[in-house]
C-alpha angles and dihedrals in degrees: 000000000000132000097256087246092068087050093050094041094053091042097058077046087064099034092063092045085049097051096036097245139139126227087243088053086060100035087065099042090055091040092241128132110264079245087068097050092048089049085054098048094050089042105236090112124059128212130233120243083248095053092047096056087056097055089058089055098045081053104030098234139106125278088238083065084064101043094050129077112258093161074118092064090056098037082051096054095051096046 
């Protein structure tokens, strides 16, 4: 199993593919540096409680949806 970082990190990874949207798209959203984004993504950087909410609400999910393993739902799209 992943840090949660990592988790968090790759689901915000498949999030964006799956909406459609850019890092930089978030990073300004957020109001982060597209760094940042880049840092989370890759998960050597952790969000608040505060930033992860708002990443829900940039996306429109739980934060359980963060939290949880969804790799499958890639592997099962390209098979």
């Amino acid at each position: 199993m992943k840090n949660l970082n990592a988790t968090i990190g790759e689901n915000i990874r498949i999030a964006l593919a799956k909406q459609g949207f850019t890092q930089a798209e978030l990073a300004i959203n957020l109001g982060f540096g597209k760094n940042t984004i880049s840092e989370i993504t890759k998960g050597w950087r952790s969000l608040s409680a505060t930033e992860l909410v708002r990443v829900t609400e940039f996306f429109g999910t739980s934060i359980t949806w963060f939290t949880e393993e969804h790799i499958s739902e890639i592997q099962n799209k390209a098979a």
